[in-house]
N, C-alpha and C positions, 0 to 999 in steps of 0.2 A: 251286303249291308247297305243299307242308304243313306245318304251323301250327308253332311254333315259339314254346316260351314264353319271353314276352319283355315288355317295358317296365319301367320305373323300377329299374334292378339288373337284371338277368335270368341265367334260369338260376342256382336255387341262390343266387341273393343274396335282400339283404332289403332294402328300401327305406321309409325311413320318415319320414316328415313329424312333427317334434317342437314340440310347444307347453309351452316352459318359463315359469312362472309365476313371479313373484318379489312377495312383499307388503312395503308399506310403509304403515304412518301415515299418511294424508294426508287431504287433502278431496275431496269427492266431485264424479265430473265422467265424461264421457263415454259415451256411446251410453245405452239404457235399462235399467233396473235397480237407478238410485235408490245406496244405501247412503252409507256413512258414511264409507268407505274406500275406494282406489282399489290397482291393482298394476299394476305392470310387467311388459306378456306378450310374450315374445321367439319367434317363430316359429323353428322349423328345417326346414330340407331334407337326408335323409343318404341313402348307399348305401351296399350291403355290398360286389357284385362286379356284373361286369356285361360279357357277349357281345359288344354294340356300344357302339362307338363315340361315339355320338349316338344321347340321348333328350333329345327339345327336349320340353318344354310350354309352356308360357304361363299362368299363374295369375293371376286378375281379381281374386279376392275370398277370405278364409276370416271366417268369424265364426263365436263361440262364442255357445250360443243356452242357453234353458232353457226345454223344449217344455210348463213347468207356471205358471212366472211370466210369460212373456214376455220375461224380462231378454235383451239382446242388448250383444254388445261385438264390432267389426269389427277383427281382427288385423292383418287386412290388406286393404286397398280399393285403386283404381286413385288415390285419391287421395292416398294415401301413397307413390304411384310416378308423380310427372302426365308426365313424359315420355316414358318407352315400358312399356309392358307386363314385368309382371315373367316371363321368359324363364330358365329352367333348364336346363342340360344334367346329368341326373341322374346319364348314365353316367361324371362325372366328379368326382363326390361321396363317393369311394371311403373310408369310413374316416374321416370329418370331419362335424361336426353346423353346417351354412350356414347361417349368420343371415341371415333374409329380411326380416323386419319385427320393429318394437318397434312395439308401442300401451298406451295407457293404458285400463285395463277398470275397472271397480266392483269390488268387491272382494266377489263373492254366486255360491253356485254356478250352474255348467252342465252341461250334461248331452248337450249335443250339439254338434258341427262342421257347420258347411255351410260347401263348397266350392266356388267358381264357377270355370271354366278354359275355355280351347278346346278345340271340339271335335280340331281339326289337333292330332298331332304328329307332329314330324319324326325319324323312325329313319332309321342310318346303322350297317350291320354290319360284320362284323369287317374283310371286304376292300374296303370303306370305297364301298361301294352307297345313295347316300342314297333314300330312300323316306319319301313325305307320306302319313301313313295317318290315319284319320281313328278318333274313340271311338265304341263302337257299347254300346248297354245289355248290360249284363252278364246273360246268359243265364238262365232258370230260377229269376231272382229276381225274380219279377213282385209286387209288392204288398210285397217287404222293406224295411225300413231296410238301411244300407250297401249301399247299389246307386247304380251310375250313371242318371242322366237327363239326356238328351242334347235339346234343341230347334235347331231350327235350325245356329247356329255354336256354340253355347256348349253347356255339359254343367253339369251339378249336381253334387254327393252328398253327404248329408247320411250323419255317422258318430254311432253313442251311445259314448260313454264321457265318466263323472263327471269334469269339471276345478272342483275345489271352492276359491275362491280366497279364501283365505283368510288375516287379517290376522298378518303374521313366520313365515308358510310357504312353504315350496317345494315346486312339484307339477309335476307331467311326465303329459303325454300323446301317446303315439305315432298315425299311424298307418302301421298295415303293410300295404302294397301287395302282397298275397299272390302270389307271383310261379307258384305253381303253377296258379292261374287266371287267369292271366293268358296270354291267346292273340294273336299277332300270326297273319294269313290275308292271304295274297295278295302276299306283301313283292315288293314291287318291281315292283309292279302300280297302276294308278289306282284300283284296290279296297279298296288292303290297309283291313283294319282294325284295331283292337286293342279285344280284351275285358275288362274288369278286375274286381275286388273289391277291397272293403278292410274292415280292422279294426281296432279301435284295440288300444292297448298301455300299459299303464299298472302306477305301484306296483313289484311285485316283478322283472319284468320288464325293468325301466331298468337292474338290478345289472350285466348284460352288454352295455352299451352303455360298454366304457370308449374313447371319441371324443375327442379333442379340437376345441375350437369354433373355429370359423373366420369371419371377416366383412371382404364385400371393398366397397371404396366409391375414395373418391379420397383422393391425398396432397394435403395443406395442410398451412401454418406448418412445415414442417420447419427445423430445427433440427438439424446435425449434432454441435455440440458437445456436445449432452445427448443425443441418440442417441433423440431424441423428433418425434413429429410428428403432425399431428389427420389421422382417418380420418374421412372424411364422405360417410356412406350416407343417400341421402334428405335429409331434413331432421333424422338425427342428428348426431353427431360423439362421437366419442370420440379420446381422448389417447395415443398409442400410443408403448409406450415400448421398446424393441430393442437396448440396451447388452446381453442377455444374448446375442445371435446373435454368434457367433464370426466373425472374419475367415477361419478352414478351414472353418466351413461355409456363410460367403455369402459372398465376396469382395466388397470393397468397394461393400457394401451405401449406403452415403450416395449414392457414384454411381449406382445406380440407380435408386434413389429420387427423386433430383435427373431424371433423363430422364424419372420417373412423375409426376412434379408438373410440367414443364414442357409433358409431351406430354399430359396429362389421361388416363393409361392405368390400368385397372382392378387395384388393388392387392388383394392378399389375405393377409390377417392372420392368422395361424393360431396358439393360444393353449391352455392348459390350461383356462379359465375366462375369461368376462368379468365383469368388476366393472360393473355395471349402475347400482348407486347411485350412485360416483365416473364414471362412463362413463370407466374407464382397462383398456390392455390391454398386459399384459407379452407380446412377443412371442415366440413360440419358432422362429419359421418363415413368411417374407414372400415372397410372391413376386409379380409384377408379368406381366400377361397381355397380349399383343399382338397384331392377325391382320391378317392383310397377305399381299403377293403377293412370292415366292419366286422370288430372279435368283443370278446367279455364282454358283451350286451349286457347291464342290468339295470330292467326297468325298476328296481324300488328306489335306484341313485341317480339312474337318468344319465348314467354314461357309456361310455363305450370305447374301445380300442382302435384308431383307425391307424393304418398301416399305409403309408405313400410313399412317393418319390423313393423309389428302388430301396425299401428294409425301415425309413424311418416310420418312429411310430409317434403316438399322440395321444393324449386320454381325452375324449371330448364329452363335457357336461352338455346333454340337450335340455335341461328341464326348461328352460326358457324358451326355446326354438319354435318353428314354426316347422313338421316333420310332413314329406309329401313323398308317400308312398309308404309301402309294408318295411317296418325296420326291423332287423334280424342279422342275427349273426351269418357271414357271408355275402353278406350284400355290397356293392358296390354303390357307395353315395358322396354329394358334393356337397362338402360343409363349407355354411358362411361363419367363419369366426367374427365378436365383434370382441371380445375381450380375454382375461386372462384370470387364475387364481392360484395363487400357490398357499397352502393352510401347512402345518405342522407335520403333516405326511402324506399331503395330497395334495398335487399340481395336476390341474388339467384346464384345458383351453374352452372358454364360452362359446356355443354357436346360438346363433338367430335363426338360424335356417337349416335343415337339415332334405336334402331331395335325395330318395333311393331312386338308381338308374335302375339298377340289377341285380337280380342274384349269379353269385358265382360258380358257379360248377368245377371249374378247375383250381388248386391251389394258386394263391397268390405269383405273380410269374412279370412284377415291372411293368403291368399293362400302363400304355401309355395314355397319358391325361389328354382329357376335351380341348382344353386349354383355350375356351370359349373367351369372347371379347366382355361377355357382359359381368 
């Protein structure tokens, strides 16, 4: 088959990994590098557009280094994530900057990224073909910085660009996964691979990234009467506050929320800003993710059975949704809920989004969830 550029956004999108820096006054404390002062460094994951369906990675590690003093501060470690692997599907990152991690750094420049990830990731294209390909080094860049290094299971890549952190300022550093070098070979073969580059983005550049932030974790202490409730990613939490979402545009959002906090299902908060200092987020746009096996299909009512988290079930109305891939009874899909309705003998949960991974061939059996970041 012939190469087909592709990964993280593909074709004509732009996908970019953002490291927002925020300083504050404080005492000095983590990783090396010493100083006086510490900041608050919030990771992001974005896309622009994207061909497939599914682009899974898996990210181990990011630290910011400085290749002159030594200083090091680890953004993100598997220790900030000790349950499972932090898991992305990037081609679902459309237009939103995904909080992946908060750490606490020194407060002294950097001047470089290193990146640790699996070498596996999983593409799945437009007519919804999954394919495990693997990273291969990026061609013709023998001896450069920004290049991939691949050992065994795991890959590197080390990026330059200045993140100068520094105390009651705000910096931003991208980086951009140039999609024009980026070559998928062999799709849907035990071959394929994918070839990549990256650059960073920084300063003037950030003027056209107008995104809104998004950060998904679990619902806790809700609260329906203040329209408030804690979101808790990792070992953060933040305060999430939702009186300004309309009942026209999420229908009886408390009941969804209430089935998200009961059934422990992946929430996503989607905001103009987060307040990092207060950890409070006004939200403008929630939704609640789900994936499970697909029964009573009936396209004249537009809903369907889905079946998750070991036996629970769900009626889910798609007539509104946006559906990607063949939807049928036995399939395996990941619903974005954005709302609720309960009528006189009919309760079932609103999706916006409905994406078929698979079909299943064996009975239902607990298969365990993506439990993707985005």
């Amino acid at each position: 088959m012939g190469k087909k550029k592709a990964f993280i956004g593909v074709i004509a999108g732009t996908a970019l990994l953002i490291l927002t820096v925020t300083i504050f006054n404080s005492c000095s404390g983590g990783n090396s590098g010493g100083g006086t002062s510490t900041g608050t460094v919030a990771l992001y994951a974005t896309d622009n557009m994207s061909d497939y369906k599914q682009v899974i990675v898996t990210i181990n590690k990011v630290t910011a280094l400085n290749t002159g003093s030594t200083a090091t501060c680890d953004v993100l470690t598997t220790m900030t994530t000790p349950s499972t692997p932090l898991k992305i599907n990037i081609a679902n990152l459309s237009n939103v900057l995904q909080l992946l991690s908060v750490a606490e750094c020194p407060a002294v420049p950097y001047n470089r990224l290193h990146i640790e990830f699996d070498k596996s990731v999983d593409l799945m294209n437009s007519a919804g073909t999954p394919t495990a390909c693997s990273f291969v080094s990026y061609k013709d860049e023998a001896n450069h910085v920004n290049r991939l290094y691949c050992n065994g299971e795991s890959c590197s890549l080390d990026v330059n660009g200045a993140i100068n952190v520094l105390v009651n300022q705000y910096n931003k550093v991208a980086l951009d996964f140039r999609l024009k070098d980026f070559d998928v070979d062999n799709f849907g073969t035990p071959s394929c691979s994918v070839t990549m580059k990256v650059s960073p983005i920084h300063g003037k550049e950030f003027e056209h990234l107008y995104r809104h932030e998004a950060i998904t974790g679990l619902v806790t202490n809700l609260t329906a009467s203040t329209d408030t409730f804690t979101l808790l990613k990792h070992h953060h939490s933040f305060t999430v506050l939702y009186s300004g979402i309309t009942s026209s545009q999420q229908p009886a959002l408390d009941d969804l929320l209430l089935r998200a906090h009961q059934d422990g299902l992946r929430t996503q908060v989607t905001t103009s800003t987060i307040d990092y200092a207060n950890k409070t987020i006004e939200a403008s746009e929630i939704f609640v993710k789900v994936e499970g096996l697909v029964s009573n299909l009936t396209t004249t009512n537009h809903t369907f059975t889905l079946t998750y988290k070991k036996g629970n079930t769900m009626t889910v109305d798609f007539s509104k949704a946006v559906v990607k891939g063949s939807l049928a009874n036995d399939a395996w899909a990941e619903i974005k809920l954005y709302g609720y309705y309960n009528g006189l003998s009919t309760e079932k949960f609103l999706a916006s989004r409905v994406e078929v991974e698979y079909e299943c061939t064996e009975p239902y059996d607990h298969k365990k969830e993506m439990n993707t970041e985005d």
